[in-house]
DOVOMAR-824176 format. One record per atom (N, C-alpha, C): x, y, z; atom name. Coordinates in steps of 0.02 Angstrom, whole numbers, plus 50000, padded with zeros to 5 digits. Layout:
# DOVOMAR-824176
@xx->X, yy->Y, zz->Z, atom->CA
...
END
This chain:
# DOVOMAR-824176
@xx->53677, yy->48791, zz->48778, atom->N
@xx->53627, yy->48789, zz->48726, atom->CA
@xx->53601, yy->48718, zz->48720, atom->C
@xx->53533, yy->48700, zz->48723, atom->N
@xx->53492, yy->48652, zz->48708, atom->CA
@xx->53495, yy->48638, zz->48640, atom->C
@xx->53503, yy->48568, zz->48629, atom->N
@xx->53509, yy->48549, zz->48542, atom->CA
@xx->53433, yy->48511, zz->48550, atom->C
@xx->53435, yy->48463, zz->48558, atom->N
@xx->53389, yy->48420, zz->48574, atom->CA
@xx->53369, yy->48388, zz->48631, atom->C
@xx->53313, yy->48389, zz->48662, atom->N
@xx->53268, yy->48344, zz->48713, atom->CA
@xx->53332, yy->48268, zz->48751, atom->C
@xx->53295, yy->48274, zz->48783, atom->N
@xx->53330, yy->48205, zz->48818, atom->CA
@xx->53285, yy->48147, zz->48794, atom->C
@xx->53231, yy->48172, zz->48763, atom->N
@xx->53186, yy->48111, zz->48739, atom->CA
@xx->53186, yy->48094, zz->48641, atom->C
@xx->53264, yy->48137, zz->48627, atom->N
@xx->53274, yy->48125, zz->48543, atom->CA
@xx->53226, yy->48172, zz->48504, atom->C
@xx->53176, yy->48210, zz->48520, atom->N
@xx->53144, yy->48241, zz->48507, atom->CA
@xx->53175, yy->48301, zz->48437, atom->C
@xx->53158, yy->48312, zz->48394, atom->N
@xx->53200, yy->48346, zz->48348, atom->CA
@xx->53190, yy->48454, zz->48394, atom->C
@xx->53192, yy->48507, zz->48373, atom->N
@xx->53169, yy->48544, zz->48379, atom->CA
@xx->53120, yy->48580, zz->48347, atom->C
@xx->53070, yy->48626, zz->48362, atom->N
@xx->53042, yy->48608, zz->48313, atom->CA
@xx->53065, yy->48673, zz->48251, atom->C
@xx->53095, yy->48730, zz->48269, atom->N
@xx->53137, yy->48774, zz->48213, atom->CA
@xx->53195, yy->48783, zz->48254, atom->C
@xx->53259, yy->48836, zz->48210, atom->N
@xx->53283, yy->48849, zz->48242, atom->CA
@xx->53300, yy->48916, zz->48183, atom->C
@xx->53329, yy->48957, zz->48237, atom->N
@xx->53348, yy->49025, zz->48184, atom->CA
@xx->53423, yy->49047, zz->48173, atom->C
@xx->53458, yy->49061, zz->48131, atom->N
@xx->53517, yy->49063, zz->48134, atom->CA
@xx->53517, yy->49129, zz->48097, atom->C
@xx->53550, yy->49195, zz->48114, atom->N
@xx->53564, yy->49263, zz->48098, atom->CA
@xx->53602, yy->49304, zz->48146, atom->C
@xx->53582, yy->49376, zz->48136, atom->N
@xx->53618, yy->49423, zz->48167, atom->CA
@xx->53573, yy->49410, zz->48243, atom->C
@xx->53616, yy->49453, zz->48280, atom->N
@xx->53611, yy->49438, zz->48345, atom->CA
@xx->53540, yy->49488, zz->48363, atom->C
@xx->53532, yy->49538, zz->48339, atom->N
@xx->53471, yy->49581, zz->48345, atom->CA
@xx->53408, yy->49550, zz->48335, atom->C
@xx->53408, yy->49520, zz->48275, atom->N
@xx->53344, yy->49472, zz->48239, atom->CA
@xx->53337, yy->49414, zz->48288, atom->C
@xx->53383, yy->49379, zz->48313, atom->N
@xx->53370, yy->49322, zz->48327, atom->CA
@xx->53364, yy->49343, zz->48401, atom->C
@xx->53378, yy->49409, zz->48449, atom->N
@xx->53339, yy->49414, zz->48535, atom->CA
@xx->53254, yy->49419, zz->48525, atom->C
@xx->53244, yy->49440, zz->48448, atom->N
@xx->53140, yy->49445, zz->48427, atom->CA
@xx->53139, yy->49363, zz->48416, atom->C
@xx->53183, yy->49323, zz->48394, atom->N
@xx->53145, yy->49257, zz->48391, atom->CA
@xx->53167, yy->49205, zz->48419, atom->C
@xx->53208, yy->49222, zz->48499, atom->N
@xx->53202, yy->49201, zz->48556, atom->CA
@xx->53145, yy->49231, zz->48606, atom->C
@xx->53118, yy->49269, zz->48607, atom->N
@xx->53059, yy->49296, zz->48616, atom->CA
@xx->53017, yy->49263, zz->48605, atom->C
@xx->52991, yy->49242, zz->48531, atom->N
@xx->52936, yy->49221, zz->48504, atom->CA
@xx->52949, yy->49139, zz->48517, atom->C
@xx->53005, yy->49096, zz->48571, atom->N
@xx->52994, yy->49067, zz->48588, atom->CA
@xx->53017, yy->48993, zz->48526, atom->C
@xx->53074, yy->49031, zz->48504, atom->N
@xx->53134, yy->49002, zz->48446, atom->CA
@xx->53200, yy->48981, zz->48480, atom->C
@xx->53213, yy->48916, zz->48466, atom->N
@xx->53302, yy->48913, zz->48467, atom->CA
@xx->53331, yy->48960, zz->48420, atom->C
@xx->53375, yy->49004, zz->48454, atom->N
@xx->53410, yy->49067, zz->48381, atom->CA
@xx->53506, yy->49041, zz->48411, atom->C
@xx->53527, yy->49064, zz->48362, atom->N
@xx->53605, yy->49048, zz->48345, atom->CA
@xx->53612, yy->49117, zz->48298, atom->C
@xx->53677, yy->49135, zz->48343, atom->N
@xx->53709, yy->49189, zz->48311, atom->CA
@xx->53778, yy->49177, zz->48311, atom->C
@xx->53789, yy->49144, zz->48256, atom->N
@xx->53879, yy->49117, zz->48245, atom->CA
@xx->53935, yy->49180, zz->48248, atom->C
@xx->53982, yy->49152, zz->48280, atom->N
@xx->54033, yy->49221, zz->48249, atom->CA
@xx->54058, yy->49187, zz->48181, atom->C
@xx->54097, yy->49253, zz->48153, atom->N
@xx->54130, yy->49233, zz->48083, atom->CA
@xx->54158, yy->49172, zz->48065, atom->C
@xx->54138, yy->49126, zz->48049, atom->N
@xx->54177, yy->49082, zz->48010, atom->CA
@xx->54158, yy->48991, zz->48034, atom->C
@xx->54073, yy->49024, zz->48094, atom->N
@xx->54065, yy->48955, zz->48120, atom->CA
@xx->53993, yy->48956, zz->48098, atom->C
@xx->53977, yy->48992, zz->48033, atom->N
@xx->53891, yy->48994, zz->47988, atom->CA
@xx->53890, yy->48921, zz->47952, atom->C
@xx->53931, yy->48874, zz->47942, atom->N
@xx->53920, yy->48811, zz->47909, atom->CA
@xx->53913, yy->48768, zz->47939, atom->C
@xx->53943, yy->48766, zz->48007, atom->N
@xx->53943, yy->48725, zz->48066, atom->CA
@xx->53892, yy->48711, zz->48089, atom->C
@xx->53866, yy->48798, zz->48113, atom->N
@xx->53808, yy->48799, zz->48152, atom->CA
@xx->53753, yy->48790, zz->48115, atom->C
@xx->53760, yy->48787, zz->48034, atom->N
@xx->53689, yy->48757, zz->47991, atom->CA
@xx->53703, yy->48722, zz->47990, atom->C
@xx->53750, yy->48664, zz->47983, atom->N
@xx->53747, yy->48575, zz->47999, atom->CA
@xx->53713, yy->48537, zz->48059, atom->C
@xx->53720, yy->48596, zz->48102, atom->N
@xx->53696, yy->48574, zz->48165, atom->CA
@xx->53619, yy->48574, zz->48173, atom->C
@xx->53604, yy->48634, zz->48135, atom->N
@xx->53544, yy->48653, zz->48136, atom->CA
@xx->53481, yy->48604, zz->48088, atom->C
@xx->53527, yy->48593, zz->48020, atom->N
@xx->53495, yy->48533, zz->47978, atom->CA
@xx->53486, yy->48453, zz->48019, atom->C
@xx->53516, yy->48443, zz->48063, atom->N
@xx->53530, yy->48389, zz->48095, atom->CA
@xx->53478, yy->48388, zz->48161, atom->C
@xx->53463, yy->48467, zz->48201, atom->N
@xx->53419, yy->48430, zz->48236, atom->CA
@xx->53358, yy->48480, zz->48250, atom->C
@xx->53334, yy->48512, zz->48189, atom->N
@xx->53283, yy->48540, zz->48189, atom->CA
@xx->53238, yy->48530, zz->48142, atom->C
@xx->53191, yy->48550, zz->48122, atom->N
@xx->53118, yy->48510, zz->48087, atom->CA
@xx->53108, yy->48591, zz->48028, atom->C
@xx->53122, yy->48666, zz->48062, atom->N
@xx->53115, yy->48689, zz->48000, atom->CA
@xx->53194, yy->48743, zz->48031, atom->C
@xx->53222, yy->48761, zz->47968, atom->N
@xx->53273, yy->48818, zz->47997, atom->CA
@xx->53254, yy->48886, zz->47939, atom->C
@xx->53266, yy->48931, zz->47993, atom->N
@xx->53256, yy->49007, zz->47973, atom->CA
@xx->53325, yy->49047, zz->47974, atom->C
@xx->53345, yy->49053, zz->47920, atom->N
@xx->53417, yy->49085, zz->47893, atom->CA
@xx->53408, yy->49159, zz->47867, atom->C
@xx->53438, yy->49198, zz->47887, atom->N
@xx->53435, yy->49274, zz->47868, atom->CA
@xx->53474, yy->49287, zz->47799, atom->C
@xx->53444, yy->49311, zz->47768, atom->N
@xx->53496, yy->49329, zz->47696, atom->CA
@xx->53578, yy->49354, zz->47707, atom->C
@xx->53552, yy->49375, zz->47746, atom->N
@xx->53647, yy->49419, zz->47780, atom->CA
@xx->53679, yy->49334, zz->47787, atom->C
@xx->53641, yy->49294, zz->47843, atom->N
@xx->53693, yy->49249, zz->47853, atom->CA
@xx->53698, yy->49216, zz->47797, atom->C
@xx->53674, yy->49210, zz->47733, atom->N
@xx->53633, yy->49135, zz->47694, atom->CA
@xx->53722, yy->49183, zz->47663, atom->C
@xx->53722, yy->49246, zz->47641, atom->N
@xx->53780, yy->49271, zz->47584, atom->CA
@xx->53854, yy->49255, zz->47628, atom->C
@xx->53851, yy->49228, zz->47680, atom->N
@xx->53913, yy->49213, zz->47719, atom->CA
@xx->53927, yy->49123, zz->47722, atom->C
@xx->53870, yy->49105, zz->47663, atom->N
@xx->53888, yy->49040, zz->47693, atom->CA
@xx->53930, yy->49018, zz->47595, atom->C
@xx->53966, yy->48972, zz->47606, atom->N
@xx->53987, yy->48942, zz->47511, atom->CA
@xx->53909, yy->48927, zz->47457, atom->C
@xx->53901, yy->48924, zz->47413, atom->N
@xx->53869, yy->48925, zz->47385, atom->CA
@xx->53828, yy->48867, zz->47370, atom->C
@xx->53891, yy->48811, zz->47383, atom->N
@xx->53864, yy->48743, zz->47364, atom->CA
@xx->53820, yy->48740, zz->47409, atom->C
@xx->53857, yy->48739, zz->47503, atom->N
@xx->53821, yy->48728, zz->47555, atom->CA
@xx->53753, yy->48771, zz->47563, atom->C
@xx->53745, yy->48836, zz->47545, atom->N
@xx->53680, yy->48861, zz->47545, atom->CA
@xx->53619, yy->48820, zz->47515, atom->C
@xx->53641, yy->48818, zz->47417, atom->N
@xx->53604, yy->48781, zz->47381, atom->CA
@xx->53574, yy->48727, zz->47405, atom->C
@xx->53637, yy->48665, zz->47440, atom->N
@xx->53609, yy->48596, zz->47473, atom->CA
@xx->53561, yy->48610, zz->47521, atom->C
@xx->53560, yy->48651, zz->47554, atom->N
@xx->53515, yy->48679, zz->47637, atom->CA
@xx->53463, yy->48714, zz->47595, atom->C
@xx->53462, yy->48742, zz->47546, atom->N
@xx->53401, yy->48758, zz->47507, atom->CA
@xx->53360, yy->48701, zz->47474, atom->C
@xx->53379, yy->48665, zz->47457, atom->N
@xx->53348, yy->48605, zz->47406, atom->CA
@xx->53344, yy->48542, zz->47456, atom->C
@xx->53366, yy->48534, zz->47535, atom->N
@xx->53334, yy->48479, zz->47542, atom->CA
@xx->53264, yy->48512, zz->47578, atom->C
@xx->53213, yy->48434, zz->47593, atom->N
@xx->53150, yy->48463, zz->47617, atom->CA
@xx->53129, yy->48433, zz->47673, atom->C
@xx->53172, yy->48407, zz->47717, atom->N
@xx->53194, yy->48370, zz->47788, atom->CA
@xx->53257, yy->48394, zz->47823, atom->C
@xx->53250, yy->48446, zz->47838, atom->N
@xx->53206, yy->48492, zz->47882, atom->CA
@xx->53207, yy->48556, zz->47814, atom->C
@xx->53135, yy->48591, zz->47825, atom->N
@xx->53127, yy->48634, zz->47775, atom->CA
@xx->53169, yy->48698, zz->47800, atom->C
@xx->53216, yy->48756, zz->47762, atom->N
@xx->53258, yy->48790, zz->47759, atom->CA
@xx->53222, yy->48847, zz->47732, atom->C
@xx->53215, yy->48907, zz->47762, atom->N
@xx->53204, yy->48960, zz->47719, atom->CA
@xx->53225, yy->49030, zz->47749, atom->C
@xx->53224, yy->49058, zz->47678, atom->N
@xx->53263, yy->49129, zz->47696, atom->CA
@xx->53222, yy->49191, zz->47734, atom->C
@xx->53256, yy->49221, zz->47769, atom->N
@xx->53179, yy->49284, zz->47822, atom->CA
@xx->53236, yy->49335, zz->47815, atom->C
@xx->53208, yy->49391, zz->47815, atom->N
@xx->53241, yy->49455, zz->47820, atom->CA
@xx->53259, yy->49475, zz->47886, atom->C
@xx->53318, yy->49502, zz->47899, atom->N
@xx->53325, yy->49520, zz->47963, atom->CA
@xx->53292, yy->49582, zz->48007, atom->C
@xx->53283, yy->49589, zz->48063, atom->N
@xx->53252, yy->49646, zz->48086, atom->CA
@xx->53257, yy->49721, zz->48080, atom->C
@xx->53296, yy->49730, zz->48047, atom->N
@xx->53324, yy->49790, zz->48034, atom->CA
@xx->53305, yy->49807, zz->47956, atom->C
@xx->53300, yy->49743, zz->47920, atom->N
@xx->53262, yy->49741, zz->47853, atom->CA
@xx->53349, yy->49780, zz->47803, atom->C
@xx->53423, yy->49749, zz->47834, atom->N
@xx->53478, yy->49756, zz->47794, atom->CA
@xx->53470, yy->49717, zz->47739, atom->C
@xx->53469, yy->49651, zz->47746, atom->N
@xx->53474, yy->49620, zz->47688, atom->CA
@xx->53385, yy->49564, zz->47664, atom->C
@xx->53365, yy->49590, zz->47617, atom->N
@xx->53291, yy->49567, zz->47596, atom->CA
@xx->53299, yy->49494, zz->47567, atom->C
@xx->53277, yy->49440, zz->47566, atom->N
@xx->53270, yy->49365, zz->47547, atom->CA
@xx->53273, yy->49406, zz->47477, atom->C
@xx->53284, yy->49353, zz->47424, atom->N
@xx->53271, yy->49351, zz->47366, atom->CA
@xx->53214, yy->49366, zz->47333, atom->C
@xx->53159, yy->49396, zz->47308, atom->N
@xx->53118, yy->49368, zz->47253, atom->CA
@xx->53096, yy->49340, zz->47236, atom->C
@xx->53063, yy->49269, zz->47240, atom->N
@xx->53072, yy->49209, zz->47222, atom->CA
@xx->53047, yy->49230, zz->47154, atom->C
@xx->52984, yy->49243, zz->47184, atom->N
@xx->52937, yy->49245, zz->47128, atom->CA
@xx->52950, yy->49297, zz->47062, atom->C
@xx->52994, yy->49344, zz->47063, atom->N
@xx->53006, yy->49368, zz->47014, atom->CA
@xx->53066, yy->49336, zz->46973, atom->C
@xx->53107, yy->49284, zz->47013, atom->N
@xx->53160, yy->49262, zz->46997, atom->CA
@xx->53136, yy->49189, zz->46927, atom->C
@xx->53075, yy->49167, zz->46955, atom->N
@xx->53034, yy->49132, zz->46942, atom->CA
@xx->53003, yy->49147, zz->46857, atom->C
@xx->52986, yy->49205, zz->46873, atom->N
@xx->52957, yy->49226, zz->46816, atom->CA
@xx->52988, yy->49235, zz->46756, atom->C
@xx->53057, yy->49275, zz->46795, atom->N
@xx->53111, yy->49305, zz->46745, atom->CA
@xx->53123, yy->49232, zz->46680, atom->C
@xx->53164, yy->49191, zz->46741, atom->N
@xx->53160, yy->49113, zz->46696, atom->CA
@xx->53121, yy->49088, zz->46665, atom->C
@xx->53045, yy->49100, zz->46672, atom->N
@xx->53010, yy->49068, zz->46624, atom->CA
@xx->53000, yy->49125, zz->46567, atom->C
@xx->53034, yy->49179, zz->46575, atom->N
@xx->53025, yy->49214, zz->46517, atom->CA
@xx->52946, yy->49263, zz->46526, atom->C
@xx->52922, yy->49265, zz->46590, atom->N
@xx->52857, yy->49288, zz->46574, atom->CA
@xx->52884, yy->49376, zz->46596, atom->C
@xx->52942, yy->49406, zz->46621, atom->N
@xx->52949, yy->49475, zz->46625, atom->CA
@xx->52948, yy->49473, zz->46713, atom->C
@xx->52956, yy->49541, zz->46713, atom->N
@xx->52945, yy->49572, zz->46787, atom->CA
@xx->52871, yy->49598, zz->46797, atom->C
END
């Protein structure tokens, strides 16, 4: 597996999920990572370190500690976000209703 260029070059995403989702976004011409059990924190350290945006599946994001998700959510170098997997098991969050709820404006 290619991390980075021989010329320091960052990548420019990379995808980390189930193994189904991520053969569609090696396709579309993505670094994809499909950790086995218990190497999802690793392989997002790795991924924060040498990619520019990372694409995390909700399935993997609920396998990772909470703190470490949050931190990989809130920084914005390299941008982090959640995608549904291909099979459409586990759906990203809401934002926007989550959003709303908090400000009190309803569903």
């Amino acid at each position: 597996m290619t991390t980075q260029s021989t010329a320091g070059k960052r990548l420019a995403a990379v995808f980390i999920g189930d193994e189904v989702s991520a053969a569609g976004w090696r396709l579309a011409g993505v670094e994809s990572w499909s950790p086995d059990p218990g190497q999802e924190e690793s392989r997002l350290a790795q991924a924060l370190a040498t990619a520019q945006l990372v694409l995390l599946t909700s399935q993997m994001a609920g396998r990772l500690s909470p703190g470490v998700l949050e931190s990989a959510l809130r920084t914005t170098t390299p941008l982090v976000l959640l995608v549904p997997d291909v099979r459409g098991q586990s759906d990203p969050p809401n934002l926007t209703a989550l959003i709303r709820g908090k400000l009190g404006l309803g569903t």
